[in-house]
PDB file with SEQRES, HELIX, SHEET and CRYST1 records, atoms N, CA, C and O in Angstrom:
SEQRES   1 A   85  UNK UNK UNK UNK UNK UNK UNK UNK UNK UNK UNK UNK UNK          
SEQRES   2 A   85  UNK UNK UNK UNK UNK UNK UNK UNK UNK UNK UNK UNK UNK          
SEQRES   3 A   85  UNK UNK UNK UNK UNK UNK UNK UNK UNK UNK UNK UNK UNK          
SEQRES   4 A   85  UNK UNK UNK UNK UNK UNK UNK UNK UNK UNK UNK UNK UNK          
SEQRES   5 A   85  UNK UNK UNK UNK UNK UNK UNK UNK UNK UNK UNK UNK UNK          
SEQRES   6 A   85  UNK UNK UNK UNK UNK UNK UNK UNK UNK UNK UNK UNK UNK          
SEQRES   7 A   85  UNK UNK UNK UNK UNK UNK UNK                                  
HELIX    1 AA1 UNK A    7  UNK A   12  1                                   6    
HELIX    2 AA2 UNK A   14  UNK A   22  1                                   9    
HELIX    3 AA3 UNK A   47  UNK A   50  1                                   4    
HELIX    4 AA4 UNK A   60  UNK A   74  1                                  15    
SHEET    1 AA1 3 UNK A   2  UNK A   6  0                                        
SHEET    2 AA1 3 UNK A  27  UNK A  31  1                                        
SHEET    3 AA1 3 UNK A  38  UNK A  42 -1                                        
CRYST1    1.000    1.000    1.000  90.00  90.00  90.00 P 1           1          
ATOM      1  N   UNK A   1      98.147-106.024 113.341  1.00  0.00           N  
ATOM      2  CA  UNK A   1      97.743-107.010 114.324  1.00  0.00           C  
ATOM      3  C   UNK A   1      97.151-108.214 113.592  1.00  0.00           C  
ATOM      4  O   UNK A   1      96.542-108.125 112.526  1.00  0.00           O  
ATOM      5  N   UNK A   2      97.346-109.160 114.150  1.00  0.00           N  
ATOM      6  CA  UNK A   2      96.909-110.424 113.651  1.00  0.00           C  
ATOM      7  C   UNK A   2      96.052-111.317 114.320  1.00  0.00           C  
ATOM      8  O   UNK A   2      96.483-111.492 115.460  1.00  0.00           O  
ATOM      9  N   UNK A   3      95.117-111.901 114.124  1.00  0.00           N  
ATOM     10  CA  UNK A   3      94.021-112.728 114.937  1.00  0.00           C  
ATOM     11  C   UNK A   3      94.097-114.325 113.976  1.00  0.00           C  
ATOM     12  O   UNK A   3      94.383-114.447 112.785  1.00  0.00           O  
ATOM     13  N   UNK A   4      93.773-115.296 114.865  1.00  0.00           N  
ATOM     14  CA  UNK A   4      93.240-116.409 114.038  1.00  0.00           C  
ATOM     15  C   UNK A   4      91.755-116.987 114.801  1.00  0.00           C  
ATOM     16  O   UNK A   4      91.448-117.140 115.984  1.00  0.00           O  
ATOM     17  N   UNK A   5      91.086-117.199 113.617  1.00  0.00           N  
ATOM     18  CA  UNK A   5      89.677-117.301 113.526  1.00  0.00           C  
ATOM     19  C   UNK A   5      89.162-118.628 113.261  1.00  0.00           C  
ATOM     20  O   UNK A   5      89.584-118.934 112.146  1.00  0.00           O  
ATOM     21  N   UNK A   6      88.365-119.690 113.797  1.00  0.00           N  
ATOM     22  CA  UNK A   6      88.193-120.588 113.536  1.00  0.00           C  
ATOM     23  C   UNK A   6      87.061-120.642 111.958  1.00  0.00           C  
ATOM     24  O   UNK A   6      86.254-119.725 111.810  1.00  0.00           O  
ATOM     25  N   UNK A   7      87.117-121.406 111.253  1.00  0.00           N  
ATOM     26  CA  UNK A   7      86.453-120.927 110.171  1.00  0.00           C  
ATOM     27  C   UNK A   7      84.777-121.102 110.299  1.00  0.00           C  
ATOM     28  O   UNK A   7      84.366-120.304 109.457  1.00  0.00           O  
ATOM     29  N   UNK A   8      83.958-121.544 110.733  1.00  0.00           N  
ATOM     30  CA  UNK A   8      82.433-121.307 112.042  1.00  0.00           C  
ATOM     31  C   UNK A   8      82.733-119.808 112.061  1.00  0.00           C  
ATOM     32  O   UNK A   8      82.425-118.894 111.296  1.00  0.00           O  
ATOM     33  N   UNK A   9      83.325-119.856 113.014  1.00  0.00           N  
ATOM     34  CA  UNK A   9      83.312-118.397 113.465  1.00  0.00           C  
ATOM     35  C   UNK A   9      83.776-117.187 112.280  1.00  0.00           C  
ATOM     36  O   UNK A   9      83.350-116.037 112.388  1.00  0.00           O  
ATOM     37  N   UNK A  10      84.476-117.500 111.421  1.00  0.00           N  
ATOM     38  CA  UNK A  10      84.761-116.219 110.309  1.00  0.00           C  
ATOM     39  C   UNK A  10      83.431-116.904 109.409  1.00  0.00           C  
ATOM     40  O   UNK A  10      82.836-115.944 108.920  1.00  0.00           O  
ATOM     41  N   UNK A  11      82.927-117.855 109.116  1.00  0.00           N  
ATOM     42  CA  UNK A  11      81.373-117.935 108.404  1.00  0.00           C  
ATOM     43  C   UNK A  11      80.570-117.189 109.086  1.00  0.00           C  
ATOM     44  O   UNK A  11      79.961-116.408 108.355  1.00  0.00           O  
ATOM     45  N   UNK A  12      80.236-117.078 110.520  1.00  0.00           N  
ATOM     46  CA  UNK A  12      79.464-115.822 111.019  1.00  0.00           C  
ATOM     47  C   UNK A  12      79.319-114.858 111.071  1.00  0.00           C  
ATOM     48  O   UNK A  12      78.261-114.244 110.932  1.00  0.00           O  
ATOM     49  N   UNK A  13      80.765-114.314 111.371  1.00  0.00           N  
ATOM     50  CA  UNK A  13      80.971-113.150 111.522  1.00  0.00           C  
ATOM     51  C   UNK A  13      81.944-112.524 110.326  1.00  0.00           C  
ATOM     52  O   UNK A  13      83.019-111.950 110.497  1.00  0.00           O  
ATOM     53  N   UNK A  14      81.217-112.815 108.970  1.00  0.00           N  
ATOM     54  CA  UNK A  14      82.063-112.456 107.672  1.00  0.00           C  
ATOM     55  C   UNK A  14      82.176-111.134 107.725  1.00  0.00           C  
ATOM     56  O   UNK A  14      83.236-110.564 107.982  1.00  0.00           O  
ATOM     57  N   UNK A  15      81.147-110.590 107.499  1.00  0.00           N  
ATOM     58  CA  UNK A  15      81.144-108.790 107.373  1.00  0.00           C  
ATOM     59  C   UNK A  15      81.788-107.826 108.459  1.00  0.00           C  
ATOM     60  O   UNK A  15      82.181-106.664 108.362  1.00  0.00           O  
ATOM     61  N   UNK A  16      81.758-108.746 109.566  1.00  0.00           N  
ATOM     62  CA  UNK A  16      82.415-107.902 110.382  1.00  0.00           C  
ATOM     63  C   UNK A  16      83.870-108.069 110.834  1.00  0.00           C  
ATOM     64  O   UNK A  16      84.480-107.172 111.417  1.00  0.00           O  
ATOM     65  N   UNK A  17      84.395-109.271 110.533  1.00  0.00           N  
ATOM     66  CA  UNK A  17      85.902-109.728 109.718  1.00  0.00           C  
ATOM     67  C   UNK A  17      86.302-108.947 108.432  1.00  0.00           C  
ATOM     68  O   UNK A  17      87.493-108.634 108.401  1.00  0.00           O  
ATOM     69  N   UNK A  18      85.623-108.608 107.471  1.00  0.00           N  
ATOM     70  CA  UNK A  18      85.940-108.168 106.273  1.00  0.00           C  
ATOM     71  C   UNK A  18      86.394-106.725 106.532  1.00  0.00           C  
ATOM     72  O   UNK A  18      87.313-106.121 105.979  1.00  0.00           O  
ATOM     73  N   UNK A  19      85.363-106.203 107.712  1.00  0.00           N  
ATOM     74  CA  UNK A  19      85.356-104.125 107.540  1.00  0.00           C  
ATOM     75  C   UNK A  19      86.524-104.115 108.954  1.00  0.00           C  
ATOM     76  O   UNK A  19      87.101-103.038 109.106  1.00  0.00           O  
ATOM     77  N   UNK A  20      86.849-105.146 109.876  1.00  0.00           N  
ATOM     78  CA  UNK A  20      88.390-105.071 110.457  1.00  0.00           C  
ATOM     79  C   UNK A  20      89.687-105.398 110.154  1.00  0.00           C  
ATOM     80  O   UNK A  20      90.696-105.365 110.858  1.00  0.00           O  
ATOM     81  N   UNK A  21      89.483-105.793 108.741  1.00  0.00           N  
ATOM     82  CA  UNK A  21      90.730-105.906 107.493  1.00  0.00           C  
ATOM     83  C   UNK A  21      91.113-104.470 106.756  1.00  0.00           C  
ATOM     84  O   UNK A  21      92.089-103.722 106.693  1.00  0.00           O  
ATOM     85  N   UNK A  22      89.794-104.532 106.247  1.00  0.00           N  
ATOM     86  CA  UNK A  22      89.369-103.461 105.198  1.00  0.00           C  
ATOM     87  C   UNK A  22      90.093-102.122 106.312  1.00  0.00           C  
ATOM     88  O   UNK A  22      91.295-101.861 106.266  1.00  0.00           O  
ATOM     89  N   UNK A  23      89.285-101.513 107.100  1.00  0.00           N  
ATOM     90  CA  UNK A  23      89.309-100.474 107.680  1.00  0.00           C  
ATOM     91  C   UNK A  23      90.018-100.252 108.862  1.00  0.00           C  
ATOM     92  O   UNK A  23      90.368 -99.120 109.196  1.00  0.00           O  
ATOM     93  N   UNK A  24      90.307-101.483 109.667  1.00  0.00           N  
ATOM     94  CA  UNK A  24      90.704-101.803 110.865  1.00  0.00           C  
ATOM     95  C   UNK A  24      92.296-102.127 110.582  1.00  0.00           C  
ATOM     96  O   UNK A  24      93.161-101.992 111.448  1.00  0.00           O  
ATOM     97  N   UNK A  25      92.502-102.494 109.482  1.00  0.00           N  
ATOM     98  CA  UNK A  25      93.756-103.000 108.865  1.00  0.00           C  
ATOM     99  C   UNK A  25      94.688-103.753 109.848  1.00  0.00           C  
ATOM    100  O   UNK A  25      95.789-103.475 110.323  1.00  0.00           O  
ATOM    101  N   UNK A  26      93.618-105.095 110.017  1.00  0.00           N  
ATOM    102  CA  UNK A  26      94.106-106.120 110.992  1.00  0.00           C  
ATOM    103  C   UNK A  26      94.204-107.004 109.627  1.00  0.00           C  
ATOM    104  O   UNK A  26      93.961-106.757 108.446  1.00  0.00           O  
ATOM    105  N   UNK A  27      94.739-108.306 110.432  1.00  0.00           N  
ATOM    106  CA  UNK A  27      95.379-109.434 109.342  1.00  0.00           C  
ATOM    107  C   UNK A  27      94.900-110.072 110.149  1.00  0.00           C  
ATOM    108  O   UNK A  27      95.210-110.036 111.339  1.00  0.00           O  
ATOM    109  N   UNK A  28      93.426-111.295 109.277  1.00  0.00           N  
ATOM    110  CA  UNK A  28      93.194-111.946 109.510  1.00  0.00           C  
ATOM    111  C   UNK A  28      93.319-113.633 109.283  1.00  0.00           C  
ATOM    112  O   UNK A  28      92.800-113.966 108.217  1.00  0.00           O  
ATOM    113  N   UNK A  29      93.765-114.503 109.879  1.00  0.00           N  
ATOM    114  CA  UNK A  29      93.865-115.888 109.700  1.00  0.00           C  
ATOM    115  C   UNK A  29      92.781-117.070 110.356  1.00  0.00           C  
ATOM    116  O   UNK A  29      92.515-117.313 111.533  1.00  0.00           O  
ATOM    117  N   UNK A  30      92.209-117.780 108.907  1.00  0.00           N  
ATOM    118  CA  UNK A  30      91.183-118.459 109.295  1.00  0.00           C  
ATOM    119  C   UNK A  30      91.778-119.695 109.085  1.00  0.00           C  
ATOM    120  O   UNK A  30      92.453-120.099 108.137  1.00  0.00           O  
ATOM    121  N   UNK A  31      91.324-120.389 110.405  1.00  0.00           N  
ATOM    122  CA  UNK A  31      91.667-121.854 110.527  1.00  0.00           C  
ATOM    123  C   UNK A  31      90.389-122.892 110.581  1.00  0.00           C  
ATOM    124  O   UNK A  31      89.251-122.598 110.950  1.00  0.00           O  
ATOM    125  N   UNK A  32      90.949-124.452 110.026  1.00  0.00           N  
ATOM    126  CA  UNK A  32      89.492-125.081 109.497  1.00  0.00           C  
ATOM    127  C   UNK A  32      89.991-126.337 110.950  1.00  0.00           C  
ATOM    128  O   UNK A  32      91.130-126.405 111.413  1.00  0.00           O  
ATOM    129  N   UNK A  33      88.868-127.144 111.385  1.00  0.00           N  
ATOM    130  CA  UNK A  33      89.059-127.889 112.388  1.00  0.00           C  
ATOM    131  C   UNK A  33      89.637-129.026 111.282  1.00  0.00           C  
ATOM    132  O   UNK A  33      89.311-129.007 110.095  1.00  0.00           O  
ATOM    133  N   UNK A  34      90.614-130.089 111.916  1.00  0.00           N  
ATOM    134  CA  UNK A  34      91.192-131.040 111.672  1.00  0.00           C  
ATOM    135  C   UNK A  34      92.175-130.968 111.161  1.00  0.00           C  
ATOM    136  O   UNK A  34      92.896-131.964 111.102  1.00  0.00           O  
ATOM    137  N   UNK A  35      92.683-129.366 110.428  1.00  0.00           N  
ATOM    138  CA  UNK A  35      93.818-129.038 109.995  1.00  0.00           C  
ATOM    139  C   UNK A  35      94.677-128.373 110.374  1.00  0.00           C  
ATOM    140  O   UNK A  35      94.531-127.750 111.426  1.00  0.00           O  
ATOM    141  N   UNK A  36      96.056-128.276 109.511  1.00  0.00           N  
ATOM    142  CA  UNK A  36      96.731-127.359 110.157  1.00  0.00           C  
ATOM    143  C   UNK A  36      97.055-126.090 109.362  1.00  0.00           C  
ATOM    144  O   UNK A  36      97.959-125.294 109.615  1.00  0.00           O  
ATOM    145  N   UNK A  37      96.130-126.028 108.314  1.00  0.00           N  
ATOM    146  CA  UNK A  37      96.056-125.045 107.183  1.00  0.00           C  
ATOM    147  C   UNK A  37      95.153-123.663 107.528  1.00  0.00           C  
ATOM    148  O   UNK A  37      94.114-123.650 108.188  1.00  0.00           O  
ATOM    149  N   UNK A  38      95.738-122.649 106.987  1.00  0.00           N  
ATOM    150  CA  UNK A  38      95.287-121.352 107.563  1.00  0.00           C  
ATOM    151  C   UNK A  38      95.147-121.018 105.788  1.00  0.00           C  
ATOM    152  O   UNK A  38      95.642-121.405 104.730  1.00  0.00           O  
ATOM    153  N   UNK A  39      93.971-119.892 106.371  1.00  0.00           N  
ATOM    154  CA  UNK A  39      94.123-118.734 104.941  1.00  0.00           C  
ATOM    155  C   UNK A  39      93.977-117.719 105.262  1.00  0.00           C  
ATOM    156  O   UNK A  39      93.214-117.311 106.137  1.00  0.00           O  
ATOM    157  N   UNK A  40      94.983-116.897 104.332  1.00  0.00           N  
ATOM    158  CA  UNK A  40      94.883-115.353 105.003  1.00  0.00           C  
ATOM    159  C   UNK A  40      94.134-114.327 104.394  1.00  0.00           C  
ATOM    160  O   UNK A  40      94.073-114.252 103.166  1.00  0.00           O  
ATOM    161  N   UNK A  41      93.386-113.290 105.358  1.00  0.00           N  
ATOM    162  CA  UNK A  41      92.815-112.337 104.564  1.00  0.00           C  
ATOM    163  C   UNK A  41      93.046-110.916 104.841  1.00  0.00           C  
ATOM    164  O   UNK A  41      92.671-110.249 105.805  1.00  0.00           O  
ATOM    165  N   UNK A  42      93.823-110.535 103.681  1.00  0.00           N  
ATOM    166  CA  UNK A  42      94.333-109.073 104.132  1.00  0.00           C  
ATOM    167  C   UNK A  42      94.338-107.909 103.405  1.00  0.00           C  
ATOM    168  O   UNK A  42      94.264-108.206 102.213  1.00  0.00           O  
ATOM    169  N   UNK A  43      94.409-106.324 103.624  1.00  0.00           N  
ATOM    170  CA  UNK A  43      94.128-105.959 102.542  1.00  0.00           C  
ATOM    171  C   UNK A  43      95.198-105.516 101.642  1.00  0.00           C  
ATOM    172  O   UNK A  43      96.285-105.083 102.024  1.00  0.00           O  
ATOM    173  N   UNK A  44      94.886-105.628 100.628  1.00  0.00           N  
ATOM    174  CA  UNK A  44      96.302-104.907  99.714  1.00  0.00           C  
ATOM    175  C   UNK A  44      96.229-103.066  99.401  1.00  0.00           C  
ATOM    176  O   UNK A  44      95.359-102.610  98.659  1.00  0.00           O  
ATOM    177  N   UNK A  45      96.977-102.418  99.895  1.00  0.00           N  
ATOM    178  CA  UNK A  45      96.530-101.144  99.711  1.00  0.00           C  
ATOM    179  C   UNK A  45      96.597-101.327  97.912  1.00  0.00           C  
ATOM    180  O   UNK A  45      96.904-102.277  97.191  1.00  0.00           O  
ATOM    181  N   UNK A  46      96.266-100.284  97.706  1.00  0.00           N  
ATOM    182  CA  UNK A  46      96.379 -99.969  95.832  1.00  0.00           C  
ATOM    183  C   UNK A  46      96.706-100.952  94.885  1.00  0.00           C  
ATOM    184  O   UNK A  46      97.686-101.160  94.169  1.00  0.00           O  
ATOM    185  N   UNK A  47      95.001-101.821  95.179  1.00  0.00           N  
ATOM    186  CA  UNK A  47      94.834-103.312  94.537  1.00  0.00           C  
ATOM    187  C   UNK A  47      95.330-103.305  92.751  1.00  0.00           C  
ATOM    188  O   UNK A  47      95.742-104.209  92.025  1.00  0.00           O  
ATOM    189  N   UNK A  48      95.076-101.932  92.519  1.00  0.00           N  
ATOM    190  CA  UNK A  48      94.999-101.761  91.102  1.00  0.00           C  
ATOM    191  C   UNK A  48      96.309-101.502  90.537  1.00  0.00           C  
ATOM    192  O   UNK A  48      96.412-101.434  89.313  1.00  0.00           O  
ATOM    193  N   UNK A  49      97.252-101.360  91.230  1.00  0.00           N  
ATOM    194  CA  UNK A  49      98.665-101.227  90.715  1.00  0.00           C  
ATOM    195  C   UNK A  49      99.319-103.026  90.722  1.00  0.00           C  
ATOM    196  O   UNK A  49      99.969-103.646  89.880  1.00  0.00           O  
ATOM    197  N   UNK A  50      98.728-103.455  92.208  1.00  0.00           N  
ATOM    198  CA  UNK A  50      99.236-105.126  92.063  1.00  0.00           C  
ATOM    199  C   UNK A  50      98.452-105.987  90.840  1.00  0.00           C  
ATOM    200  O   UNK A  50      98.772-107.142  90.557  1.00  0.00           O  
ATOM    201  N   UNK A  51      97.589-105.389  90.294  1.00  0.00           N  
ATOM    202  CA  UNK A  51      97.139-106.826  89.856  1.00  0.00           C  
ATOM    203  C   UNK A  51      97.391-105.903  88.075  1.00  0.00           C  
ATOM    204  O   UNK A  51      97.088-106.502  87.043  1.00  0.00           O  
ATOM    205  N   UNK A  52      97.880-104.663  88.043  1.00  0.00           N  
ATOM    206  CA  UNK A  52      98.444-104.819  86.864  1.00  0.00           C  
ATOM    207  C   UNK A  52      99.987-104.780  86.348  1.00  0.00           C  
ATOM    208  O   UNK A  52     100.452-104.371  85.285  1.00  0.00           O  
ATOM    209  N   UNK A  53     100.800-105.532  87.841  1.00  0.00           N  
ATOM    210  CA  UNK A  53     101.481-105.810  87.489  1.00  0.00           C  
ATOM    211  C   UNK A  53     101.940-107.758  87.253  1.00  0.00           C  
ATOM    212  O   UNK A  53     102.951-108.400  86.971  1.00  0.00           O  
ATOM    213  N   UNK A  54     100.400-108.069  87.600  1.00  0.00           N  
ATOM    214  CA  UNK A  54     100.155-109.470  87.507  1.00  0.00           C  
ATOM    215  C   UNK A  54      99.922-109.634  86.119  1.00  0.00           C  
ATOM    216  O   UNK A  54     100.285-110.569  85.404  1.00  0.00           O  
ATOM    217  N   UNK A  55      99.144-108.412  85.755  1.00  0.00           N  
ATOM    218  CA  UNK A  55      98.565-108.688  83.927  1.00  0.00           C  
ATOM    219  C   UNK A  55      99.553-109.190  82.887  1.00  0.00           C  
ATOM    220  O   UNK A  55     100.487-108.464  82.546  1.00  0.00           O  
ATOM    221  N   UNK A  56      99.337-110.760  82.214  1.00  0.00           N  
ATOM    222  CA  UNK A  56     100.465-110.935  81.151  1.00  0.00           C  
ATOM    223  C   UNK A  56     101.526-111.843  82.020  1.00  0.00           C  
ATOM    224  O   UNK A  56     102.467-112.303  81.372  1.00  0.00           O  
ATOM    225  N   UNK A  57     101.454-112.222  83.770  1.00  0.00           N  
ATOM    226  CA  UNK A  57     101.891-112.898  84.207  1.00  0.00           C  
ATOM    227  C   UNK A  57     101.833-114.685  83.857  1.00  0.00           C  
ATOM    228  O   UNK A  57     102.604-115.563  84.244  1.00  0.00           O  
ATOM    229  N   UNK A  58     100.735-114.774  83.074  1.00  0.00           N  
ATOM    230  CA  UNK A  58     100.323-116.092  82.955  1.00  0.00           C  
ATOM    231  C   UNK A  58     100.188-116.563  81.404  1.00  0.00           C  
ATOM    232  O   UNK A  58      99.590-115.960  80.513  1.00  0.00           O  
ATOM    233  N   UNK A  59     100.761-117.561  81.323  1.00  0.00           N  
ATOM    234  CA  UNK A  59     100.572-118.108  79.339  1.00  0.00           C  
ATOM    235  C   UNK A  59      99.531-118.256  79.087  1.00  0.00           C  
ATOM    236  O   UNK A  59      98.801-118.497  80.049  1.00  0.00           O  
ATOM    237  N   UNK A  60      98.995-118.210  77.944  1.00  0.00           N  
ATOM    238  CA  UNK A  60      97.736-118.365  77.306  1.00  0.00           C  
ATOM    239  C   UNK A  60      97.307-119.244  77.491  1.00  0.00           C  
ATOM    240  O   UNK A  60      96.156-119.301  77.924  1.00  0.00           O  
ATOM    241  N   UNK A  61      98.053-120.339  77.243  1.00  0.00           N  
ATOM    242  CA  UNK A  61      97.205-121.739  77.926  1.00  0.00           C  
ATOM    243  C   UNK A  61      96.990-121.445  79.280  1.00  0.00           C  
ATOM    244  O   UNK A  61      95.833-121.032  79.354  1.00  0.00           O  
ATOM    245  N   UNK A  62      97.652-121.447  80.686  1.00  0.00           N  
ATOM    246  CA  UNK A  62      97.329-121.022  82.047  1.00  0.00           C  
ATOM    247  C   UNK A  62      96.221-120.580  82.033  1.00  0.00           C  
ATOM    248  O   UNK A  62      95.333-121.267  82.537  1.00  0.00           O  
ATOM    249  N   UNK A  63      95.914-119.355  81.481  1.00  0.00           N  
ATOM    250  CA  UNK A  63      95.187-118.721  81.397  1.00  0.00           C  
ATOM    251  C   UNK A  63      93.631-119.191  80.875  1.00  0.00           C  
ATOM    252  O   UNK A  63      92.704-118.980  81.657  1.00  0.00           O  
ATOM    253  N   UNK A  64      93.409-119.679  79.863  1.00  0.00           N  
ATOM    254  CA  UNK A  64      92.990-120.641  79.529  1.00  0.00           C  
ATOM    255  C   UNK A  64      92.010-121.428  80.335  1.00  0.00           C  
ATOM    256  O   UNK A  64      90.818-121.171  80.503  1.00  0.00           O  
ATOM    257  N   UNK A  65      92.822-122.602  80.886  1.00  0.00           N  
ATOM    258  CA  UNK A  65      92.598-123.222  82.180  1.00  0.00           C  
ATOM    259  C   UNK A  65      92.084-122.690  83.153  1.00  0.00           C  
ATOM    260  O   UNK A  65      91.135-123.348  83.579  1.00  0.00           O  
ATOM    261  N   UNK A  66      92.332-121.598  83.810  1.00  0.00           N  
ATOM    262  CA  UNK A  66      91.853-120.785  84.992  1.00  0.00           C  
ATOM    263  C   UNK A  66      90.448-120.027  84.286  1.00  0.00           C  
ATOM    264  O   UNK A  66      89.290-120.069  84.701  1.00  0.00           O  
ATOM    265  N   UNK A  67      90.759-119.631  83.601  1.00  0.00           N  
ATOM    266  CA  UNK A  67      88.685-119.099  82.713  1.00  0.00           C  
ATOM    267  C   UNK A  67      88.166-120.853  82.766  1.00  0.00           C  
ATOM    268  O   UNK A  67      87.416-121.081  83.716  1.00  0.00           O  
ATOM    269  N   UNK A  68      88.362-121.614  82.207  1.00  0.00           N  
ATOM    270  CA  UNK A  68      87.397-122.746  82.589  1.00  0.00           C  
ATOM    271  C   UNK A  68      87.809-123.272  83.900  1.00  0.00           C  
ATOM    272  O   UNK A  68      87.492-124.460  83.962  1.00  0.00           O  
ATOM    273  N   UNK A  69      88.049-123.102  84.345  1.00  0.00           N  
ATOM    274  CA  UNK A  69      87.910-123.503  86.144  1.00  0.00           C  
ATOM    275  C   UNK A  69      86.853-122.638  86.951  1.00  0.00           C  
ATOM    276  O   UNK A  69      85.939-122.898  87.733  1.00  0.00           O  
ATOM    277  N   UNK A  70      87.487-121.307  86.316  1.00  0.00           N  
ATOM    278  CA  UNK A  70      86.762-119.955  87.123  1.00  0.00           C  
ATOM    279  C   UNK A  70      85.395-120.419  86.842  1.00  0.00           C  
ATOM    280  O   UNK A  70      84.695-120.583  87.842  1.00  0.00           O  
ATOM    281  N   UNK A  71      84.787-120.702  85.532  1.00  0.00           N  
ATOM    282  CA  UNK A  71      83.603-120.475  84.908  1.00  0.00           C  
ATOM    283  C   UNK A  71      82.734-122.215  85.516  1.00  0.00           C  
ATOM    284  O   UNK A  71      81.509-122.103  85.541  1.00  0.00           O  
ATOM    285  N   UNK A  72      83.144-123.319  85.853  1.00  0.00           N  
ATOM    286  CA  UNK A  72      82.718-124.238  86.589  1.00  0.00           C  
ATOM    287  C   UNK A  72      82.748-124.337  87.621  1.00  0.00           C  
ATOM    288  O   UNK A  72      82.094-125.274  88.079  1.00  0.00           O  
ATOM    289  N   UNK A  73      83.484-123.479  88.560  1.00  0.00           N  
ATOM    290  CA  UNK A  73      83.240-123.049  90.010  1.00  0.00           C  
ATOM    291  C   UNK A  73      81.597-122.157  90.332  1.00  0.00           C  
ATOM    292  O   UNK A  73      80.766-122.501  91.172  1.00  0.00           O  
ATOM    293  N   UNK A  74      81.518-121.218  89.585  1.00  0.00           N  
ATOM    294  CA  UNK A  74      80.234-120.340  89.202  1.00  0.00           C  
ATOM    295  C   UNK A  74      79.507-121.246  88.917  1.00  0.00           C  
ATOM    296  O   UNK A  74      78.576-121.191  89.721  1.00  0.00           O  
ATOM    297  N   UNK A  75      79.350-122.156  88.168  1.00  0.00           N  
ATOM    298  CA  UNK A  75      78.032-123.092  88.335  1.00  0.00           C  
ATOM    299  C   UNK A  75      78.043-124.159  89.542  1.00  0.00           C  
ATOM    300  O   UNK A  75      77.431-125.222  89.652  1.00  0.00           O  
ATOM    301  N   UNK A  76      78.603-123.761  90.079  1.00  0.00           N  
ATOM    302  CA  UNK A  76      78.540-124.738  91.667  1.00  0.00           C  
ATOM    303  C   UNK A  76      79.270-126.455  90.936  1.00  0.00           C  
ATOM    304  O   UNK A  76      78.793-127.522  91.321  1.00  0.00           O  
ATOM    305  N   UNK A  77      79.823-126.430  90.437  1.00  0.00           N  
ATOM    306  CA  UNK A  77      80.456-127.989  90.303  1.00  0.00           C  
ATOM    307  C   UNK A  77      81.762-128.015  90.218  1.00  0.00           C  
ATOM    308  O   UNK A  77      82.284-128.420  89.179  1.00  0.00           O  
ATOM    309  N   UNK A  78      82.731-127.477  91.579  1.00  0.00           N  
ATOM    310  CA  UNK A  78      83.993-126.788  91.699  1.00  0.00           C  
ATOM    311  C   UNK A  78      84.143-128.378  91.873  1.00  0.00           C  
ATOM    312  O   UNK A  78      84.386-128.657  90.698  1.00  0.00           O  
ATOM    313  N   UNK A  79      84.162-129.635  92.567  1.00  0.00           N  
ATOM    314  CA  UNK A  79      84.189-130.775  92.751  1.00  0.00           C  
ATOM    315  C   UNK A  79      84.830-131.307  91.509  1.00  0.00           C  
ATOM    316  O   UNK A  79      85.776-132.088  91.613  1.00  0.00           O  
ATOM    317  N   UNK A  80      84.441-130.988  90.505  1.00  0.00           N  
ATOM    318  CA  UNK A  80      84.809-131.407  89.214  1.00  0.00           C  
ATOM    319  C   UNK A  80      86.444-131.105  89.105  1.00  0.00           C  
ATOM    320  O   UNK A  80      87.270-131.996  88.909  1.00  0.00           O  
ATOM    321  N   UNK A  81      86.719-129.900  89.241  1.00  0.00           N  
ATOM    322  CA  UNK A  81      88.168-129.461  88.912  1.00  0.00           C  
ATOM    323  C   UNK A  81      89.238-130.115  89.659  1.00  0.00           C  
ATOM    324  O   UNK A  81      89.385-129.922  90.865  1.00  0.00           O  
ATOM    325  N   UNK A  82      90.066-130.964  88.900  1.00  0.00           N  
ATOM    326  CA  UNK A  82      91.234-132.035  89.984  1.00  0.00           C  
ATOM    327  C   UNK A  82      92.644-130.819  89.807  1.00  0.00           C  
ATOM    328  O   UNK A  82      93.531-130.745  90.657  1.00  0.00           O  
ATOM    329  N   UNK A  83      92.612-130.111  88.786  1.00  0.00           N  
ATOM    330  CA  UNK A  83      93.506-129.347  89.466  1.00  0.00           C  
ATOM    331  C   UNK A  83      94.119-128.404  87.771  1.00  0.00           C  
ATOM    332  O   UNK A  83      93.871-128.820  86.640  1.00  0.00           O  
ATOM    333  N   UNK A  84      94.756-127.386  88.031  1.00  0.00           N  
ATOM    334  CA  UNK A  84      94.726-126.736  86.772  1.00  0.00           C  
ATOM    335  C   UNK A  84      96.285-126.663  85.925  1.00  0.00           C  
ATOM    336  O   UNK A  84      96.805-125.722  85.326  1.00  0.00           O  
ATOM    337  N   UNK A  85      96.677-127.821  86.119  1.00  0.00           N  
ATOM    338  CA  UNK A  85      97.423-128.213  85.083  1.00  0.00           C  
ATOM    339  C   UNK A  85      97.172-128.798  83.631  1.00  0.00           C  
ATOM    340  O   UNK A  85      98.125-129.063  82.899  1.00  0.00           O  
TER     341      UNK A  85                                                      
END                                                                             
């Protein structure tokens, strides 16, 4: 099942969006006012088989790039990053 959520409303009600994904194994879509862009949040059964078949998906440089993006997002100055090319 699928719902769309205004994004207010999935900022409120995070935890209880998260455990009707998680457990409820609904598919959730959050929408932002003025757009027409959605993001989805869903769960992946057996996260640990997908993401090692992601491992080695990305060049060293890519890779690279995304650790310093990742690591200036964590200090709150995501503003900075124009994009990871």
């Amino acid at each position: 099942m699928s719902m769309v959520i205004p994004a207010t409303e999935a900022r409120n009600n995070f935890f209880d969006i998260l455990n009707r994904v998680l457990y409820g194994e609904e598919v959730v879509l959050i929408s932002k006012a003025g757009t027409d862009t959605l993001a989805k949040i869903e769960s992946v059964p057996d996260s640990v088989k997908v993401l090692s078949r992601l491992f080695g998906s990305l060049s060293n440089k890519d890779a690279a790039t995304m650790k310093t993006a990742v690591k200036i997002m964590r200090k709150g100055s995501w503003r900075k990053i124009s994009s990871l090319d």
